[in-house]
N, CA, C and O atoms as a CHARMM CRD file, in Angstrom:
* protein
*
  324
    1    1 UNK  N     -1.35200  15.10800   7.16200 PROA 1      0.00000
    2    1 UNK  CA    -0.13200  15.19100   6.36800 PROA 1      0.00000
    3    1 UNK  C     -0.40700  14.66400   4.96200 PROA 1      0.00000
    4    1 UNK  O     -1.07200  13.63000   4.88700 PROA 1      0.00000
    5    2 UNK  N      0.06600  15.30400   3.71400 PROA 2      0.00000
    6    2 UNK  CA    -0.03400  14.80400   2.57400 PROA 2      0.00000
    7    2 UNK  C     -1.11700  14.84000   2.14400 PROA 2      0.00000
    8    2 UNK  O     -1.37200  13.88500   1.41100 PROA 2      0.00000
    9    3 UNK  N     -2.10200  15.72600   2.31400 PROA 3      0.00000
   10    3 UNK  CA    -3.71300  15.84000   2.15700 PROA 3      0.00000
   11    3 UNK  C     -3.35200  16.42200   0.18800 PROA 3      0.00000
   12    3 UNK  O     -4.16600  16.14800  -0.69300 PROA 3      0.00000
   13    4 UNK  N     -2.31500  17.03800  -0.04300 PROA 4      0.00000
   14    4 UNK  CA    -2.49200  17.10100  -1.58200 PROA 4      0.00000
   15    4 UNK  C     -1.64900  16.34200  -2.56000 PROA 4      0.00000
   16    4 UNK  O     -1.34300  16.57200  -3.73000 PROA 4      0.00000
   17    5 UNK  N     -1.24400  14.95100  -1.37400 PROA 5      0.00000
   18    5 UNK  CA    -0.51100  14.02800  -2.41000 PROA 5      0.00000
   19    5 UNK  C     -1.54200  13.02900  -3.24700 PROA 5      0.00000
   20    5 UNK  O     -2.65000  12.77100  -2.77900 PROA 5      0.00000
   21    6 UNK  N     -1.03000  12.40000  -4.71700 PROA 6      0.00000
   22    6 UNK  CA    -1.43100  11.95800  -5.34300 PROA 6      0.00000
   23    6 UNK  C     -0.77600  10.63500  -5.94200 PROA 6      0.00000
   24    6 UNK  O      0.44000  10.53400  -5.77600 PROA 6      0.00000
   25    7 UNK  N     -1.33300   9.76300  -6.51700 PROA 7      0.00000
   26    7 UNK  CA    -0.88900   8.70100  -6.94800 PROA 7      0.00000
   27    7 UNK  C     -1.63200   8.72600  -8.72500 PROA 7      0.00000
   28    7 UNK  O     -2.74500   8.84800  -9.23600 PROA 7      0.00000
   29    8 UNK  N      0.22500   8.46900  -9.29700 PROA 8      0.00000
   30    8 UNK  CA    -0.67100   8.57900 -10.26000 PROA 8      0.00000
   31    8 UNK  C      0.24500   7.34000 -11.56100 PROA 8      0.00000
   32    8 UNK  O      1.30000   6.72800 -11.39200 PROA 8      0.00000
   33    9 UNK  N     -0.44100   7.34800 -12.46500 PROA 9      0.00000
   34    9 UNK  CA     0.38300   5.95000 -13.80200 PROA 9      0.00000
   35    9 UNK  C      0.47000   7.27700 -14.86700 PROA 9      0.00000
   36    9 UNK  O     -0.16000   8.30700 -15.10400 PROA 9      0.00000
   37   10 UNK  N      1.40300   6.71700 -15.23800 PROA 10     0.00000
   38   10 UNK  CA     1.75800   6.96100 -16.32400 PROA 10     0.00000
   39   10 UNK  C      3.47100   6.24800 -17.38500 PROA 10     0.00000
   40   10 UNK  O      4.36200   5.54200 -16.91100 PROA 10     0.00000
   41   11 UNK  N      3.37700   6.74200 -18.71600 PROA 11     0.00000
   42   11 UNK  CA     4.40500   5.50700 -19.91700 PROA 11     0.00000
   43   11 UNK  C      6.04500   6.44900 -19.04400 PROA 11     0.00000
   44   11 UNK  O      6.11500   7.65600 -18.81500 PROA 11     0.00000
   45   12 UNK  N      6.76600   5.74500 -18.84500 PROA 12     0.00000
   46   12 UNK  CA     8.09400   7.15500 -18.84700 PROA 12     0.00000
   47   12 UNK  C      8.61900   6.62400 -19.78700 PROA 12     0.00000
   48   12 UNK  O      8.25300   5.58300 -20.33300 PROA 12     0.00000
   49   13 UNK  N      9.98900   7.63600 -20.19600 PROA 13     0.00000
   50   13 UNK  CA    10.15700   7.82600 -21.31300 PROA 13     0.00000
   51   13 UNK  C     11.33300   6.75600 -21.88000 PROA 13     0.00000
   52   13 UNK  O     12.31000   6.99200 -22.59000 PROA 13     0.00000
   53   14 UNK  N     10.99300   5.84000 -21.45500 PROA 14     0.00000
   54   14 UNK  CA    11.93000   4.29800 -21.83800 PROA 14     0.00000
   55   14 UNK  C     10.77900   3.61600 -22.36300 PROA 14     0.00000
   56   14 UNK  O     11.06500   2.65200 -23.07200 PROA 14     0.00000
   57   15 UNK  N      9.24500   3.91400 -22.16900 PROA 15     0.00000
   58   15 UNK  CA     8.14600   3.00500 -22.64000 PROA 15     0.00000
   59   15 UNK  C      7.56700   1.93300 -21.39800 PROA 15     0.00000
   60   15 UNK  O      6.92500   0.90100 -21.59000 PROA 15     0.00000
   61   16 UNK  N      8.03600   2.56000 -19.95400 PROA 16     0.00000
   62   16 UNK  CA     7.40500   1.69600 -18.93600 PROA 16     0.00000
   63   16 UNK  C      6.51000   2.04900 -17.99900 PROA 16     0.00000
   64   16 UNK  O      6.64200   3.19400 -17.56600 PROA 16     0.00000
   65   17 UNK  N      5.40900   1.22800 -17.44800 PROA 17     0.00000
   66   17 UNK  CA     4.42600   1.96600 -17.07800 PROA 17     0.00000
   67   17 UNK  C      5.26200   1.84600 -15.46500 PROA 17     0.00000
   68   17 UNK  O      6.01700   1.10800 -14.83100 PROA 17     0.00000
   69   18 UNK  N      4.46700   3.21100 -15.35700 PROA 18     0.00000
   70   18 UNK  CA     5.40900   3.94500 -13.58300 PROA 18     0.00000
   71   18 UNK  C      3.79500   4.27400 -13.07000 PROA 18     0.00000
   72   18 UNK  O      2.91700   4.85100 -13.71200 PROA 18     0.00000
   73   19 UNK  N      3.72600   3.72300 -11.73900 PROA 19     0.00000
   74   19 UNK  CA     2.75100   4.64000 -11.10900 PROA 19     0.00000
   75   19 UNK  C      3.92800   5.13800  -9.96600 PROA 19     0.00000
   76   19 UNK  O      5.06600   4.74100  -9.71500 PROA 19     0.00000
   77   20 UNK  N      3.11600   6.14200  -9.44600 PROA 20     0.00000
   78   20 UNK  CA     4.43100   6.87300  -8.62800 PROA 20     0.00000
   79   20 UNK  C      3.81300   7.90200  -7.80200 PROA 20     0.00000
   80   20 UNK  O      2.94300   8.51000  -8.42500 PROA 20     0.00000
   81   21 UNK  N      4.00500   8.35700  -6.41600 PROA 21     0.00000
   82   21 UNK  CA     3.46100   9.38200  -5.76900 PROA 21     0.00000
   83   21 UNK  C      4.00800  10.43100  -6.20300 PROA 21     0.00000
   84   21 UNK  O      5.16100  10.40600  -6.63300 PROA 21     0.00000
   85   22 UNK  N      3.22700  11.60900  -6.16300 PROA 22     0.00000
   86   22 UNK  CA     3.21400  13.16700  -6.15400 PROA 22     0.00000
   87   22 UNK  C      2.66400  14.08700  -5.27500 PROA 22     0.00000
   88   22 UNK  O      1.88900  13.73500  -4.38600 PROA 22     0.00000
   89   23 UNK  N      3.06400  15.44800  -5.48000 PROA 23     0.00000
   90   23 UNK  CA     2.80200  16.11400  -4.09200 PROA 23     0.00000
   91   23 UNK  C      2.60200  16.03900  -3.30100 PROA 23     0.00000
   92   23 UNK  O      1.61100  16.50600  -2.74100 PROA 23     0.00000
   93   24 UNK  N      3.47300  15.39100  -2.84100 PROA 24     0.00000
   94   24 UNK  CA     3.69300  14.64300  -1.32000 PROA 24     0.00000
   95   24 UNK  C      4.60600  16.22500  -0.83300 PROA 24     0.00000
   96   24 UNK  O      5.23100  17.06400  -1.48200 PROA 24     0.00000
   97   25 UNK  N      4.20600  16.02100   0.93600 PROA 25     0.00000
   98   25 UNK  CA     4.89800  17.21100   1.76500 PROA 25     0.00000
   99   25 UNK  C      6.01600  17.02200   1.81300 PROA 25     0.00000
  100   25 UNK  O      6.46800  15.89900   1.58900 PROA 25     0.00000
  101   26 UNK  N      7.01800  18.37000   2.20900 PROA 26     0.00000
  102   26 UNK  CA     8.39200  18.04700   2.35500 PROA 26     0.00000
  103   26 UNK  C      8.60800  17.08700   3.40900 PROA 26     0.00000
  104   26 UNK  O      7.70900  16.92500   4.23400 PROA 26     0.00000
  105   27 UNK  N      9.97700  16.24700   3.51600 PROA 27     0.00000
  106   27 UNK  CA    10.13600  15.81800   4.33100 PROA 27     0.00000
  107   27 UNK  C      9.29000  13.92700   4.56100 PROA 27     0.00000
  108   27 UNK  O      9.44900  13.01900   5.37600 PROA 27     0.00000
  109   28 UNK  N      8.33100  14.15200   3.21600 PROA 28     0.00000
  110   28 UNK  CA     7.46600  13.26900   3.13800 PROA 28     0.00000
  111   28 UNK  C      8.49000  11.89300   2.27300 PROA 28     0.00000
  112   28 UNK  O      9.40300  12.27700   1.54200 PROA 28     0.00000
  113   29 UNK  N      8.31500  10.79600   2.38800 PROA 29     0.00000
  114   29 UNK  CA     8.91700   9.65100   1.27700 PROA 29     0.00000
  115   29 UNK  C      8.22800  10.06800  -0.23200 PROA 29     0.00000
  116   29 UNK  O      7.28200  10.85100  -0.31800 PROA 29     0.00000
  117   30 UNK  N      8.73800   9.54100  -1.16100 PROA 30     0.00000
  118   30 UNK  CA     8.45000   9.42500  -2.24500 PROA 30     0.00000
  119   30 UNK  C      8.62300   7.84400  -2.83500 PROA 30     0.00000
  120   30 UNK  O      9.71300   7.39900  -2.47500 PROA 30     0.00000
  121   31 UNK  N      7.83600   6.86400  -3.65400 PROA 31     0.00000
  122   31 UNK  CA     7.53200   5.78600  -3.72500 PROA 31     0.00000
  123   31 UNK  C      7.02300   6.06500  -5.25500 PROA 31     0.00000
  124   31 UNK  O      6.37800   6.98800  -5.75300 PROA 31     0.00000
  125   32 UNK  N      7.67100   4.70300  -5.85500 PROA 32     0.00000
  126   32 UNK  CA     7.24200   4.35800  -7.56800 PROA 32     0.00000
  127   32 UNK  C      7.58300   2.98200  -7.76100 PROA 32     0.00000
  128   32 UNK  O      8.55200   2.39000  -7.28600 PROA 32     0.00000
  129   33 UNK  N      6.73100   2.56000  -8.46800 PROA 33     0.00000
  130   33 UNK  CA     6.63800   1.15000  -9.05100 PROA 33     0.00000
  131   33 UNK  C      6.46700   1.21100 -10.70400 PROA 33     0.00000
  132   33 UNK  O      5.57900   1.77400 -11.34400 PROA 33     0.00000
  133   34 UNK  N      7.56800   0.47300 -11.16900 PROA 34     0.00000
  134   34 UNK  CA     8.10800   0.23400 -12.31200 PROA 34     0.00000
  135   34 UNK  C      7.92600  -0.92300 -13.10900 PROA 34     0.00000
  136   34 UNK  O      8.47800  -1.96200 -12.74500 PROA 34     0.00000
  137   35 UNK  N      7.06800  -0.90600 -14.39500 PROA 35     0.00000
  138   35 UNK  CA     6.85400  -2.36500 -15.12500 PROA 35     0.00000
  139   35 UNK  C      7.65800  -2.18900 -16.25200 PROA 35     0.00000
  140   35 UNK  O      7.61000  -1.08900 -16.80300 PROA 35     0.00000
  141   36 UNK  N      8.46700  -3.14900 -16.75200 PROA 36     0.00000
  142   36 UNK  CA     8.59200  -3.21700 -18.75600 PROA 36     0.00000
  143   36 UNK  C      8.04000  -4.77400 -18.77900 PROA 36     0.00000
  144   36 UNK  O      8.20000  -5.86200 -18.22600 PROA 36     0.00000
  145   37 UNK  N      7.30800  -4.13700 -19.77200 PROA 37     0.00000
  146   37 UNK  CA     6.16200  -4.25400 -20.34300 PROA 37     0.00000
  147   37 UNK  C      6.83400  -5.44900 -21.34900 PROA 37     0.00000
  148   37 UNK  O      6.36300  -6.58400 -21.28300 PROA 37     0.00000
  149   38 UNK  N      7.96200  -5.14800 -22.29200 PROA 38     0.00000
  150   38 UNK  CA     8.73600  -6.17500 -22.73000 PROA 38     0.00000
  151   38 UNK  C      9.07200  -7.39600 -22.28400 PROA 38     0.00000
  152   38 UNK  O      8.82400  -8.41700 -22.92600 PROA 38     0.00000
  153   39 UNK  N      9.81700  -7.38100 -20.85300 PROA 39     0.00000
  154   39 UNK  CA     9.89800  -8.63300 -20.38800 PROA 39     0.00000
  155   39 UNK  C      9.35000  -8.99400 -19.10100 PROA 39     0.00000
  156   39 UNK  O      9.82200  -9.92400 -18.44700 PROA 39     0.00000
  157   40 UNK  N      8.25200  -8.20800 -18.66400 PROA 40     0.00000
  158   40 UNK  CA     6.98400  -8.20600 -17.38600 PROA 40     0.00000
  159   40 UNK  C      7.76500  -8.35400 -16.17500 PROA 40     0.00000
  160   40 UNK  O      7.37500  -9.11800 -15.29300 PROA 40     0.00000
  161   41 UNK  N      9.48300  -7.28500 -15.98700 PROA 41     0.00000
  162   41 UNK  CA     9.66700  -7.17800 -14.89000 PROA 41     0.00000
  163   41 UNK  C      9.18100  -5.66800 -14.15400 PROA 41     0.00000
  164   41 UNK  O      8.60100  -4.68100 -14.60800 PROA 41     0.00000
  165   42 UNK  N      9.62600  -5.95400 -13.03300 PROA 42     0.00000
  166   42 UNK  CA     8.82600  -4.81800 -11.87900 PROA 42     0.00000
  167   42 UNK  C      9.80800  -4.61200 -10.70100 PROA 42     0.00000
  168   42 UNK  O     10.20000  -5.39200  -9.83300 PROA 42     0.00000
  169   43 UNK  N     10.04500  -3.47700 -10.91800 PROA 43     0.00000
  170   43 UNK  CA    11.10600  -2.79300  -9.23200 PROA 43     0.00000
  171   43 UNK  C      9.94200  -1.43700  -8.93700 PROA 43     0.00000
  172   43 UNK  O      9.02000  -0.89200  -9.54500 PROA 43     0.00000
  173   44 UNK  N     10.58500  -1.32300  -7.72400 PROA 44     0.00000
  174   44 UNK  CA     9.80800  -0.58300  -6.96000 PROA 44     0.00000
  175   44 UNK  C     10.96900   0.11900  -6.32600 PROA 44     0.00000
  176   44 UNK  O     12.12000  -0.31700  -6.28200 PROA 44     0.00000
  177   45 UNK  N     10.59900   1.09300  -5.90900 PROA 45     0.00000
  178   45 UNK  CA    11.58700   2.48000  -5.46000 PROA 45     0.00000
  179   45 UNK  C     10.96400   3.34800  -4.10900 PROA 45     0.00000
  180   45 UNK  O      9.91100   3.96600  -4.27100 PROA 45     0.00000
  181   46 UNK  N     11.28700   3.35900  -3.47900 PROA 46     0.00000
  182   46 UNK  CA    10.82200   4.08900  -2.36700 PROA 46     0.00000
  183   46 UNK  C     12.31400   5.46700  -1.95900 PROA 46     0.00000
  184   46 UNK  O     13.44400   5.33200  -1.49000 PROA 46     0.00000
  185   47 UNK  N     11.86900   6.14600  -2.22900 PROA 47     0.00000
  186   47 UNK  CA    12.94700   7.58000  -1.91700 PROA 47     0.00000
  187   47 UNK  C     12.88000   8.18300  -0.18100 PROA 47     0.00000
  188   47 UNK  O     11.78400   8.56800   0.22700 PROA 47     0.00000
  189   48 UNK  N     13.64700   8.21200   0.41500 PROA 48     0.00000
  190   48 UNK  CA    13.42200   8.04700   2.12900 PROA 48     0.00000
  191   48 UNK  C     14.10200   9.36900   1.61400 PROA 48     0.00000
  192   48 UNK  O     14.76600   9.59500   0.60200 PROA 48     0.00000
  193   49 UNK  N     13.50800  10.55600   3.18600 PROA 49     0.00000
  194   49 UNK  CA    13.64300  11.71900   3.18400 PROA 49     0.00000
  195   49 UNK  C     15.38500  12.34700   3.22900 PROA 49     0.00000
  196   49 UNK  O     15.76400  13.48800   2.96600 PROA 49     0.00000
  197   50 UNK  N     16.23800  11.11300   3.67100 PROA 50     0.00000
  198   50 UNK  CA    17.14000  11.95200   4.06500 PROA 50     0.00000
  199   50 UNK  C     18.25700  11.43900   2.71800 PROA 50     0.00000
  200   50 UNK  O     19.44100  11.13400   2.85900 PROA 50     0.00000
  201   51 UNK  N     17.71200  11.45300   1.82500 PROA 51     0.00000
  202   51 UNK  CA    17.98200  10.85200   0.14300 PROA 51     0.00000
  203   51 UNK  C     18.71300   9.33500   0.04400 PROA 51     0.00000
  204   51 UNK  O     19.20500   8.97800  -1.02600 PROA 51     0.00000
  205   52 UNK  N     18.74200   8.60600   1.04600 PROA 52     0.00000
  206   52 UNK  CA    19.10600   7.08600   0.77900 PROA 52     0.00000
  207   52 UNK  C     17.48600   6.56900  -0.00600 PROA 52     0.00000
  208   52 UNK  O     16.40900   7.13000  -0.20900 PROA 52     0.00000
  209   53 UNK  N     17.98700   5.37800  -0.24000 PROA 53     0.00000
  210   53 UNK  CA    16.50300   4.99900  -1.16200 PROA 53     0.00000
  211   53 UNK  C     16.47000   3.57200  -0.70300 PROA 53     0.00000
  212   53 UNK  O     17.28900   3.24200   0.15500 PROA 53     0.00000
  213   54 UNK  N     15.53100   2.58800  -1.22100 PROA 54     0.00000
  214   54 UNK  CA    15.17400   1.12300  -1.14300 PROA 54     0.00000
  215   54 UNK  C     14.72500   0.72400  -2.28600 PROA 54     0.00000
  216   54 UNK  O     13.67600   1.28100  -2.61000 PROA 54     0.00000
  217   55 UNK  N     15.33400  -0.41500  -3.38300 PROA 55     0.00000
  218   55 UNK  CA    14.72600  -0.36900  -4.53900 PROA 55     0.00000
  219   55 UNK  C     14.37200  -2.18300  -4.22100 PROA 55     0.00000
  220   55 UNK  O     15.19200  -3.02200  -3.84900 PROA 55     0.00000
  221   56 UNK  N     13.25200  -2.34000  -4.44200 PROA 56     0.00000
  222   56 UNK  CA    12.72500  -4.40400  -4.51900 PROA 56     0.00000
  223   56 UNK  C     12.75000  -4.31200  -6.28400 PROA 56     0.00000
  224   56 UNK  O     12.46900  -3.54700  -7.20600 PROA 56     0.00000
  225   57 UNK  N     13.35300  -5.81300  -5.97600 PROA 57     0.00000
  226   57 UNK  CA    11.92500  -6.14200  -7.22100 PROA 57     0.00000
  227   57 UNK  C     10.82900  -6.66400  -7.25300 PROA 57     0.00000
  228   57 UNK  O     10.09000  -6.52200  -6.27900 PROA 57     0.00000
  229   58 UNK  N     10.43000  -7.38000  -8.32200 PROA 58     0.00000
  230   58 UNK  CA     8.91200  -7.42100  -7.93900 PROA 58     0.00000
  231   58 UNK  C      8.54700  -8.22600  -7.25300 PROA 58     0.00000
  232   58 UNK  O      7.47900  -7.98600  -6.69100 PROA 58     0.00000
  233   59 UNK  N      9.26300  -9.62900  -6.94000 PROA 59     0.00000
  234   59 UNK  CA     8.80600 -10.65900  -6.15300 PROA 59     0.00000
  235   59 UNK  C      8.81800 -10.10200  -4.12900 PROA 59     0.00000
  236   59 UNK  O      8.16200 -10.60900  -3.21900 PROA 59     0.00000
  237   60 UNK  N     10.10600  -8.60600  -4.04000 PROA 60     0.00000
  238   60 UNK  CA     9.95400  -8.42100  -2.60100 PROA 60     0.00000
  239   60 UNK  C      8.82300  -7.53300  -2.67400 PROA 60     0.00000
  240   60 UNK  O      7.96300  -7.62100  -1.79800 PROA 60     0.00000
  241   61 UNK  N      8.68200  -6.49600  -3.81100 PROA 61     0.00000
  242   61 UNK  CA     7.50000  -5.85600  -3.57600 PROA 61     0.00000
  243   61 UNK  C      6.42400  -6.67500  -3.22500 PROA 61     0.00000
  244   61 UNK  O      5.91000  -6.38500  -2.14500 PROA 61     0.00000
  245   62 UNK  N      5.93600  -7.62600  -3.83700 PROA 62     0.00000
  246   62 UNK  CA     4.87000  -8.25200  -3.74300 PROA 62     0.00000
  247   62 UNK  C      4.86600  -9.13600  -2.29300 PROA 62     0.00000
  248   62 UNK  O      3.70200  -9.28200  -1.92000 PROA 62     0.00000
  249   63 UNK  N      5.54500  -9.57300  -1.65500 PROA 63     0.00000
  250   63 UNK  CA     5.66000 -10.18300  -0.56900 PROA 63     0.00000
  251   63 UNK  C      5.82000  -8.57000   0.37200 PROA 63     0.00000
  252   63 UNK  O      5.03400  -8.61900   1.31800 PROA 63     0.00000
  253   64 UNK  N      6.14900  -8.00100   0.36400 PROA 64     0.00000
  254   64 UNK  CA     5.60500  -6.09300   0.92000 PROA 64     0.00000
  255   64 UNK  C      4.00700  -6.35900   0.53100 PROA 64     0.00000
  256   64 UNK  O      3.48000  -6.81600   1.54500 PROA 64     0.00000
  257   65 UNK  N      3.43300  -6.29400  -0.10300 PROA 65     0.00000
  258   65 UNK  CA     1.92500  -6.07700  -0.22800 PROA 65     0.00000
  259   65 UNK  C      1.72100  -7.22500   0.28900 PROA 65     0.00000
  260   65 UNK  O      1.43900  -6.63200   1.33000 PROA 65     0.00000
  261   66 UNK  N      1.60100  -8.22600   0.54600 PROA 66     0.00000
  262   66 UNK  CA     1.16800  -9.54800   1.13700 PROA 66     0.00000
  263   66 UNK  C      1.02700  -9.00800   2.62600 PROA 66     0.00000
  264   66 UNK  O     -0.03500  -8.76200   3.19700 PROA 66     0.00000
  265   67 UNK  N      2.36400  -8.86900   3.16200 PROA 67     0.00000
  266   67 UNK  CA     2.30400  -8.50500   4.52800 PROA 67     0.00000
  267   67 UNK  C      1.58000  -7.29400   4.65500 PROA 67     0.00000
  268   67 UNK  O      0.74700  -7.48500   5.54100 PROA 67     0.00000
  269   68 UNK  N      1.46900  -5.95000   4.13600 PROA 68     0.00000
  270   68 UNK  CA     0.91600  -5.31800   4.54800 PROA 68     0.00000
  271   68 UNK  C     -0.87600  -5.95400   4.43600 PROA 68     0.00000
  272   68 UNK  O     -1.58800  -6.05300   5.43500 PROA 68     0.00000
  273   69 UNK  N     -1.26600  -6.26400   3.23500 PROA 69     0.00000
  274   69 UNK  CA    -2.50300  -6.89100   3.23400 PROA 69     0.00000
  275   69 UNK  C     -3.02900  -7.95000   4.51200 PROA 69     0.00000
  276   69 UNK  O     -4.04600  -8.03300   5.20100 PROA 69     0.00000
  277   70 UNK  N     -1.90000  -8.60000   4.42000 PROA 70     0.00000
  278   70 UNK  CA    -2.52300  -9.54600   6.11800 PROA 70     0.00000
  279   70 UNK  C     -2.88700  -9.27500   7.18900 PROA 70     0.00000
  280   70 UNK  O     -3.76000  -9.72400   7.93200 PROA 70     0.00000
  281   71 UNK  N     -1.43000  -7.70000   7.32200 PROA 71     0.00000
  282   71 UNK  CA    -1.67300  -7.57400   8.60100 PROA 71     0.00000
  283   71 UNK  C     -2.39900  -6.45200   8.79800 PROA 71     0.00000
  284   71 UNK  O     -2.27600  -5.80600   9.83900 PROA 71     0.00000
  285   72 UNK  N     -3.13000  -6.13900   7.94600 PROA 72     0.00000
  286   72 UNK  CA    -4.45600  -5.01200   7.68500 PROA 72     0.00000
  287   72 UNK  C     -5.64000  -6.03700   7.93900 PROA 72     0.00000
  288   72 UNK  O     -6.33900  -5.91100   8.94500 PROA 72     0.00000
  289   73 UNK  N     -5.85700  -7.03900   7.03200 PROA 73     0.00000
  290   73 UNK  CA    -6.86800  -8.35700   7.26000 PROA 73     0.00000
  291   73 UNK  C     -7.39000  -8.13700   8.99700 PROA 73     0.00000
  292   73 UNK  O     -8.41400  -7.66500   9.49100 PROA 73     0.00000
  293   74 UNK  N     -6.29100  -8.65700   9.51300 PROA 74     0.00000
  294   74 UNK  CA    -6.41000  -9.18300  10.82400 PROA 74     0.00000
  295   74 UNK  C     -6.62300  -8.49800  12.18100 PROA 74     0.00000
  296   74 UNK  O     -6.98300  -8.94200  13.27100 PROA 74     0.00000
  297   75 UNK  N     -6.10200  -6.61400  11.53300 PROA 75     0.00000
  298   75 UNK  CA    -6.58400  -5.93000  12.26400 PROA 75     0.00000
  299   75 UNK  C     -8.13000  -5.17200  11.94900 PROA 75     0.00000
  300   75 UNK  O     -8.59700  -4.13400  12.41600 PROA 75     0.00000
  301   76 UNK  N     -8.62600  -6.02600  11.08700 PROA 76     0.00000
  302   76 UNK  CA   -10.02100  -5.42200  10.74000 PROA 76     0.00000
  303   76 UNK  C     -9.90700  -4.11100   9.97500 PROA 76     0.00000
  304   76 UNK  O    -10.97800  -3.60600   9.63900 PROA 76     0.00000
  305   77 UNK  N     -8.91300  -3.54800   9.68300 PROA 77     0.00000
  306   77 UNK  CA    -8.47700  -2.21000   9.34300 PROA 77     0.00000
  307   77 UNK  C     -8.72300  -2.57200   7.41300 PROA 77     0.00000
  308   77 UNK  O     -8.44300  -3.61800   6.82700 PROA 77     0.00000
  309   78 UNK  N     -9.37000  -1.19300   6.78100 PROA 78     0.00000
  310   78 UNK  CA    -9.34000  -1.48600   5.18800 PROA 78     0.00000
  311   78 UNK  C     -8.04600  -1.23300   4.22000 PROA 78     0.00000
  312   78 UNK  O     -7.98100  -0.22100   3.52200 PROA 78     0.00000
  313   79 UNK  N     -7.17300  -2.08200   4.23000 PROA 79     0.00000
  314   79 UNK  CA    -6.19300  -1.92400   3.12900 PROA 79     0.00000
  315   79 UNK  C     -6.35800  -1.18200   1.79300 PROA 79     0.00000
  316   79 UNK  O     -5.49200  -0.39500   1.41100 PROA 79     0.00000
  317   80 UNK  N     -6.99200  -1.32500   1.38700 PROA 80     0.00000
  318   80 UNK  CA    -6.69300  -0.74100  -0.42300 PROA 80     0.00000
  319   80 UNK  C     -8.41900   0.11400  -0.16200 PROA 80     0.00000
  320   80 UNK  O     -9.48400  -0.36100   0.23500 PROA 80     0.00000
  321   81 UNK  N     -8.08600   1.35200  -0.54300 PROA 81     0.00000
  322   81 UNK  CA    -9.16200   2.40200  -0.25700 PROA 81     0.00000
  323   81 UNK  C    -10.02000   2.23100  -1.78400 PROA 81     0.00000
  324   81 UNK  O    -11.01500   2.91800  -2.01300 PROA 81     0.00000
C-alpha cells in the first residue's frame, strides 16, 4: 500500500516550512507538520480518511515521536529509515 507515496518539505505560502505526505492511496491518511519559523512553533495535522482530522502541537507531536521511537527501540524494529 502507498508504494508511490512521498514525503516531502517545502515554504507554504504564509512563509512556513511544511513537510507533508503525498501520493498517498485513496482511502490512505494524509499527515503534515508545520513550523513558523518566526516564533519556532510547530502543529502537526494528520487528515483521517473519513475527513475528521487530529491537529498536536509540537510538544504532543514530539511526545508521538518519543513513543513511537521507544517502542520501535525495544522491539528491535528500525524506526527512521
Amino acid at each position: 500500500m502507498n508504494k508511490n507515496a512521498h514525503i516531502k518539505n517545502r515554504i507554504d505560502r504564509t512563509g512556513k516550512l511544511r513537510t507533508e505526505t503525498t501520493r498517498r492511496d485513496p482511502g490512505a491518511f494524509n499527515a503534515a507538520v508545520s513550523t513558523n519559523k518566526r516564533n519556532n512553533s510547530t502543529k502537526m495535522y494528520v487528515d483521517l480518511p473519513d475527513g475528521s482530522y487530529i491537529e498536536l502541537n509540537g510538544h504532543e507531536a514530539r511526545t508521538l515521536y518519543r513513543l513511537l521511537d521507544e517502542h520501535y527501540n525495544e522491539t528491535n524494529k528500525q524506526f527512521c529509515w
